[in-house]
C-alpha angles and dihedrals in degrees: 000000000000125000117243113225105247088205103058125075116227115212132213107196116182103190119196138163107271095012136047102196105194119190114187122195095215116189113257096016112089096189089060122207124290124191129181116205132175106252092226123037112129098175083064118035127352089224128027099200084053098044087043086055100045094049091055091053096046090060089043086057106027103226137096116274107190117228099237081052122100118246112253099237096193087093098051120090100186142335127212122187140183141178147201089182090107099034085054094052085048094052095038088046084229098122124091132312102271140214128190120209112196134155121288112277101031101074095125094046103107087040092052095037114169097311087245105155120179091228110035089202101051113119103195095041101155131194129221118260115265121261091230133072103199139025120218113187115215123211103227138099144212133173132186118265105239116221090254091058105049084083095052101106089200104067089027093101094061096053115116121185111221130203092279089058098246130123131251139185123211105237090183127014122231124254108218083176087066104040095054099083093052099048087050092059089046081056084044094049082051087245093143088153106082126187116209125210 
């Protein structure tokens, strides 16, 4: 296991979109620090994580720190830092304009989803609006290696492992040539957000 410096302070910074909350673990005080910001006051700070975390460590070491200084991080163990700032913009529909890119024949899939309704006999269920405007369909395919394919040699070359760790084969390969043009009328309809499935 590895030994924790006595000496650093470790932040916790939750950024939102009206509030920065900042926790700092500060040696020798065993409540911590903890500093509420707003997340967006420009006549005061440029950054609110940043400015949270510069006002912590001016009190641990007992000395100014400017704001168009760096902050020495000799004295920072670690920072962790999370934020709602995009899911908000999803929920609210105030993000960007969005286009979604997906294989060639699925284009209604996130439309359709998978027909759950809270209440199986309600006649006007409704569904939220989708998050995209426009749908490009890309002509490309990929499908899932089964187990009793991974020891076949002459596909082997074609396996490519993704994040989950599982393989997959290209089926059909895709044609930038082809997909240029639509995403440059995406980029003409000013859709610069793309989603890509």
């Amino acid at each position: 296991m590895r030994m924790v410096s006595q000496e650093k302070l470790r932040f916790c910074i939750d950024r939102g979109g009206t509030f920065t909350d900042v926790y700092a673990e500060i040696p020798g005080h065993p409540d911590g620090r903890v500093l509420k910001l707003l997340s967006v006051d420009p006549s005061n700070y440029d950054d609110a994580p940043i400015e949270g975390s510069r006002r912590i460590l001016e009190e641990y070491i007992g000395e100014i720190i400017p704001r168009t200084a760096k902050i020495p991080t000799d004295k920072i163990e670690w920072i962790r830092m999370g934020t709602t700032v995009a899911t908000n913009a999803l929920l609210e529909r105030k993000g960007e304009r969005i286009a979604l890119c997906v294989t060639r024949g699925f284009k209604d899939f996130l439309q359709i989803g998978d027909q759950s309704r809270p209440n199986i006999f309600d006649l006007t269920a409704t569904k939220p609006s989708n998050l995209y405007e426009e749908v490009i369909e890309v002509d490309e395919r990929i499908e899932l290696v089964l187990e009793e394919d991974k020891g076949n040699k002459e596909n082997s070359g074609s396996f490519v492992k993704g994040v989950s760790g599982e393989l997959v084969r290209g089926v059909k390969c895709l044609d930038e040539e082809a997909l240029k043009p639509l995403l440059k009328g995406l980029l003409e309809k000013e859709l610069v957000v793309w989603l890509l499935c």
